[in-house]
N, C-alpha and C positions, 0 to 999 in steps of 0.2 A: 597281492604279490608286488604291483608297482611301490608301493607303501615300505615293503621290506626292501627294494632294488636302492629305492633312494638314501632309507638307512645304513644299510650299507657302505655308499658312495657319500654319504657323510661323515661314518665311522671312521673310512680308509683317507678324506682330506682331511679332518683332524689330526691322524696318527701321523700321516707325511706333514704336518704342521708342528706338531711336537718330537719328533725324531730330526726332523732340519735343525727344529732350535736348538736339539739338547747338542749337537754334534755340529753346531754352527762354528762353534772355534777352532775346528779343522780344517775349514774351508780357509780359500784367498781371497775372501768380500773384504771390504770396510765393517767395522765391528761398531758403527754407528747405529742406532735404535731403530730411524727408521727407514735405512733400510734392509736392517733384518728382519720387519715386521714384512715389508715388502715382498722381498723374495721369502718369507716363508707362505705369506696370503698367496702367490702367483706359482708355488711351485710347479701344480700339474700342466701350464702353460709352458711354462719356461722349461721345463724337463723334455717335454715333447719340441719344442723348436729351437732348443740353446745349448749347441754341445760344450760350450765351457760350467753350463749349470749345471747337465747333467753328473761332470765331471766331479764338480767340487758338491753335488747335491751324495753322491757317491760315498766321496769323503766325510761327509756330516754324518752315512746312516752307518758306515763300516769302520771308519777310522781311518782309513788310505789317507 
């Protein structure tokens, strides 16, 4: 069961890794390499403590 919790919680930081990227050009970042590689690695941090990330992480999965 821990075995499946973790896949899981690796499934779901992938998919916020690949949804940031695809919809990263909606956001207000610098459109520099790396650091979109940056904030996409850090999201679940930065979403939980950075309301301007959350904001614009928003914009990257919805298109706002």
């Amino acid at each position: 069961m821990p075995q499946f919790i973790g896949l899981i919680l690796v499934v779901v930081y992938i998919s916020g890794i690949w949804k940031f990227l695809s919809g990263y050009r909606r956001t207000n970042f610098n459109s520099g390499l790396p650091g979109r590689i940056t904030l996409a690695l850090l999201w679940p941090v930065l979403l939980v403590t950075n309301k301007s990330y959350r904001r614009n992480f928003q914009k990257a999965l919805k298109g706002r």
